[in-house]
Structures are given as C-alpha cells and as structure tokens.
C-alpha positions, 0 to 999 in steps of 0.5 A: 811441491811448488813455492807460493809466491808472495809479496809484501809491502806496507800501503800509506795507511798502514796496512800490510797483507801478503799476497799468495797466501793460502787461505783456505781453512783445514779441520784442526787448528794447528794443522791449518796453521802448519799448512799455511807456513808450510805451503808458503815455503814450498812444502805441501802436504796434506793435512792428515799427513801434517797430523800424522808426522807430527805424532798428533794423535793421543788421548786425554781425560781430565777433571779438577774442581776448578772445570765446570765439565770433564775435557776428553782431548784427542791430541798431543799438547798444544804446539808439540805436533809443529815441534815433531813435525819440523824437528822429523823434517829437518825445517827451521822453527823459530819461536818468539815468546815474550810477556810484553804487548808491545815488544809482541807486536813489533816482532810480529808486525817486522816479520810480516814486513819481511814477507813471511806469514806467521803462527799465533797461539793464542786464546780463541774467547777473544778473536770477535769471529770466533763462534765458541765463547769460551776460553781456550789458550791453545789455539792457533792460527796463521796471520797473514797481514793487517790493517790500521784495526784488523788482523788478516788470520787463517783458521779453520773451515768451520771458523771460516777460513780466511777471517779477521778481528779487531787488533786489540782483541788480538792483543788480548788473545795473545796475552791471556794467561791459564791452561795451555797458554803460551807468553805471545807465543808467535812462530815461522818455519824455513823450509830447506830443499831437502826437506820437500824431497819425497823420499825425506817425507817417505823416510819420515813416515815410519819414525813418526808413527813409531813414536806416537804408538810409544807415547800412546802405550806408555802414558806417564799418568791414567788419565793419558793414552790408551790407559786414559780411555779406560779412566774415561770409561770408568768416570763417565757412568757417574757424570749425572752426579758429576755435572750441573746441568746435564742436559747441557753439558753432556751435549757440550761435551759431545759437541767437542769430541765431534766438532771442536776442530778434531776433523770428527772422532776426537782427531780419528777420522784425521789419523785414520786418514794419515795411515791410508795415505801413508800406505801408498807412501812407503816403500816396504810392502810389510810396512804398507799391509801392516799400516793398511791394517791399522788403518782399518782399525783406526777406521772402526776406531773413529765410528765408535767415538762418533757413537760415544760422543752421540750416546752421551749426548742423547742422554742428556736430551732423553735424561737418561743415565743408562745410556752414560753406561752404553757410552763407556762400554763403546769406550771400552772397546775403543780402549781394546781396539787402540791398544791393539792398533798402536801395539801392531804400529809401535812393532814397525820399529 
C-alpha cells in the first residue's frame, strides 16, 4: 500500500490538473471513483474488494408508469457503498451538497486547489463523452483537474478511463434533479494510518459480508433482495404486453444487466470475485472453506444472470414470448441459489 504522490498548481490561463492521479478506469462507476480517492490517500485495493466492504451487492425490480422500461439493478443505492465502506474502514468522508451552481463550484475548484481529487455524482446524459444518452442521476465519477473549458474526469473503462467534458455540461450534470439525484453532491476521503493496516481490511471483511447477506435476506418491500428476484421472474413473462417496442427494449434491457458498469452479471462477476479474494484474506479456515463455498455459488450465480440477460434479448430479435418464460425460470434458480448463498454468508456472524 503506498502513497500517490501529487501536485497541484494553478497555470496563468486557469488550468489546474493533479498530477500522480490514477486514472485508469474500473468496471463500476462508484468503484472507480473509490479507487481513485482511495488510492490518492494511500490505500489500494482491488476493485471487487472495494464493492465487496462496502456491502455492494443486492438486487432491485422496478416499474411505474412514469418508466418506459422495467429497471433490474444489481446494487445498493447510489452512494451507500462509499458511506459503508469508509464508515467499516474508519476513513474520513466529507460530503458537500448545495442547490447553488456557483457556490458548487468554488467548492469543488478550492479542493482541487488544495491537491486533493474529488467524487461527483452526477447525471452521466449531459458528460459529452458519455456513450449512453440517457439519464441517469446516479452516476459517479472522480475529477481530477480543469482547464479554461474542460473537466479532467476518471470514470470507467468502458467510458474511457481518463476523459473530459466541457464545464458547463458538468454544470449540468451536477444540477440535474429525478430519481437518484443528489444536490451537487461532491465528495474526499482522508485515509488515516490504520485504516491502510492489513489486519484492519482483514477485520473488516467478515462485518461487511454479514451485513449485506442481511440486507439482502430481509428486504423491507418484494421488489428488493432475494424477494425482489422472484417479483422479477413473475413480471417478466408479461413484458411483451408490458413494452412499446420489444425488439428494442428487451435488448435495452439486457444490455444493462451486462454491460451498464455492472462488471457483467448485474455486479455478480464483481462479488463473486470479492468472496474468492476474501478467502485468501481472512484468518479462520472455517471462514475461509465457507466464503470458498459461496464463492462457487456466486459463480454459478453470475453465468445464470448472463444466460437471463441473453435469453431476454433473443427474444426480442427472434419475437418470441416463450423465451421471456425460459428467462424467468433462469431467474428462479438464481432466486433459490442466492438465498441459500446469503443464508450460508449471513451464518458467519
């Protein structure tokens, strides 16, 4: 675990870029946030062992009348993974929100100044590299610097990694309001010395996959956790009637269970890799053999969501309704098999 070193200085012309920041982009968004903040002050981890500490995984079915598509989601909300996993670790997570433009960015521009790279959340419809037009107020990224017209961002791999977009589409960004958003939501963590020991990410690994085994089995509404899974695989045998144009909304989607920064599988592959990796960490061999175990389960887990999300997206191109019912019993065994993995999880307490 070392330090990244970096300097800031602002040029004549305005410009300002922290220099030692990695840049290189993650799979999920929040993640590869984390990553960069993280990484800046001292602590390095991997990115399924940032999703896994901060209780990432859980599932969610939703649909209203205001939608134009159903939304399956794979993760905690927005935010909540960086609040549990600085909260397990014992970093310091200072939050700015405020509803003003202006007052947004003189916060954000001061901490740059002070050497210090920042998370937005933001909506990823107005960031001009952003290769999916659609809103979405969830959205996170690092920024890392400016110029007299740019933002210097870090998302995603499959967004590009190190990227930039004009100001004021990130002033846009910032301030979009509906689901998910947050008022200029800007935020830094402060890594104390104990907080990068092994034995404190050892300690923490057990607590975290406790917790989101609980919040997984004990969902406060159907459309949530495992109880969510089986809402899905009810609902989805009637999405032809459900859907505008299914030939292009299914492949919608089941492009984003796959591909939508979920590290594939609806952010399975990304848990399934945490648990492996969280295996070699901890030091009880009962812990170790029962992660191990659900690891595998997890495994299987993800290649089922693959299939789902491959079996509704035929369906669409071939028209065939049938195959939305070969997808809901895929769902279903997923259903079964999760419960029992988070069942055996939540026992490690």
């Amino acid at each position: 675990m070392t330090e990244s070193t970096s300097s800031a200085s602002e040029g004549t012309s305005g410009a300002m870029i922290l220099a030692g920041v990695n840049t290189s982009g993650g799979v999920h968004c929040e993640t590869t946030a984390l990553r960069v903040l993280l990484t800046h002050g001292g602590l390095q981890l991997s990115e399924p062992m940032l999703f896994g500490l901060g209780s990432g995984l859980s599932f969610i079915y939703w649909d209203s009348r205001q939608q134009n598509l159903p939304f399956l989601g794979g993760r905690v909300k927005p935010f909540v993974l960086s609040q549990n996993l600085t909260s397990r670790l014992g970093i310091d997570l200072r939050v700015d929100e405020t509803t003003s433009r202006r007052k947004a960015w003189d916060q954000l521009r001061e901490t740059l100044r002070d050497g210090t790279p920042v998370g937005l959340q933001l909506d990823s419809h107005d960031l001009e590299y952003f290769g999916s037009r659609v809103h979405f107020a969830g959205h996170i990224v690092a920024m890392y610097g400016y110029d007299h017209d740019r933002a210097y961002l870090v998302d995603t791999a499959q967004q590009g990694g190190a990227v930039t977009t004009s100001l004021e589409s990130l002033a846009r960004a910032r301030a979009a309001r509906g689901p998910m958003s947050a008022h200029h939501r800007a935020f830094i963590v402060n890594v104390p010395a104990d907080a990068r020991r092994p034995n404190r990410i050892r300690q923490a690994i057990v607590p975290a996959i406790v917790a989101c085994a609980k919040e997984f089995l004990a969902p406060p509404i159907a459309n949530l956790g495992n109880r969510g899974i089986v809402t899905t695989a009810e609902r989805i045998p009637s999405w032809f009637e459900r859907l505008d144009d299914p030939s292009r909304d299914l492949a919608v989607i089941a492009m984003l269970m796959e591909r939508a920064g979920t590290g594939g599988a609806l952010f399975r592959n990304l848990y399934r890799d945490f648990l492996t990796e969280s295996k070699e960490l901890v030091t009880r061999a009962s812990h170790a053999k029962l992660i191990g175990q659900n690891a595998a389960r997890f495994a299987e887990s993800a290649q089922h969501w693959t299939r789902a999300s491959e079996t509704i997206e035929r369906a669409g191109t071939t028209g065939r309704a049938d195959l939305l019912g070969e997808a809901a019993d895929t769902i279903r065994q997923i259903a079964t098999l999760e419960t029992a993995a988070m069942t055996s999880l939540a026992s490690l307490e």
